[in-house]
N, C-alpha and C positions, 0 to 999 in steps of 0.2 A: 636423213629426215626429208631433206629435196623429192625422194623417191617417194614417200609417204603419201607423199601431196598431188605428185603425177597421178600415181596409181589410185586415190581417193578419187579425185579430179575422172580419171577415165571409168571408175564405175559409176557414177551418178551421170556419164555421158551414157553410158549403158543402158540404163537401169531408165533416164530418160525416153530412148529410140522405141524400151519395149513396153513403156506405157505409153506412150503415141500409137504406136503398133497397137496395142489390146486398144484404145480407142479412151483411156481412164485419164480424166479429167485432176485428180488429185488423188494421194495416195498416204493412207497412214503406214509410216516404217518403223521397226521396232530394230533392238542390237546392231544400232548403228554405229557406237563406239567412239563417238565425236567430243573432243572434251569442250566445255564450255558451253556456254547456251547463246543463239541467237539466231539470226538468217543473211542467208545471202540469194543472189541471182546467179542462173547456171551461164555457162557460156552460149547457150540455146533460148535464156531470156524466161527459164521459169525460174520459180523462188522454191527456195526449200527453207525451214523454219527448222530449228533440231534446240534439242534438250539433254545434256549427258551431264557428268560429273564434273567436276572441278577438273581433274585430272582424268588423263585417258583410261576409260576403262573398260570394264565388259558388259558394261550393257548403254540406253539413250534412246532417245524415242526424236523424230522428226515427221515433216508433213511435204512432201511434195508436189508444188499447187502448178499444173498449166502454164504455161507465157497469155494462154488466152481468157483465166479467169483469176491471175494474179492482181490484176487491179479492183476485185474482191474482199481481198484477204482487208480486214476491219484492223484486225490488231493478233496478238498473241501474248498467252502470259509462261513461261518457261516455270513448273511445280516445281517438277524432280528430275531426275534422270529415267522416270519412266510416266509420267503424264507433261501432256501438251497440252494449251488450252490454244485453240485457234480459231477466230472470229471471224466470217464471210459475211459480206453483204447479199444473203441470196433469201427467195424463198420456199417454202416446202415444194416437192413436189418441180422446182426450176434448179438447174442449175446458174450461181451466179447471176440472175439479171440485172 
């Protein structure tokens, strides 16, 4: 199970470098596989927000938002294991101001 958690752990450091790399500010993720709903902070300082099943399964939806427009993020409501509602403080047209 320890392994689980490494290897979860180093794709979302991944998965981070290569949206810095493409230059994307927040990112909706789908069959992410994560059971339970809620959010945390990377070891990088962004947030990720995720919605899966009770139990581990095959499918789950998440959002994750920048270190530099996480202090945006309004709130979140976790549907289902496949909608996320996720709230920004931004306007059309801006990102995050």
């Amino acid at each position: 199970m320890e392994y689980l958690h490494y290897a979860a752990a180093w794709k979302v450091q991944l998965l981070g470098e290569e949206l810095i790399r493409l230059g994307i500010d927040i990112c909706g993720l789908s069959q992410v596989r994560w059971d339970g709903q809620g959010h945390f902070t990377t070891l990088d300082g962004h947030t990720i927000v995720y919605s899966g099943q009770p139990t581990q399964g095959m499918s789950g939806v998440a959002v994750w938002i920048h270190r530099k427009i996480a202090g945006a993020l309004v709130g979140y409501e976790p549907v289902s294991d496949r909608v996320l509602v996720v709230r920004l403080n931004a306007k059309p047209g801006t990102c995050c101001s």
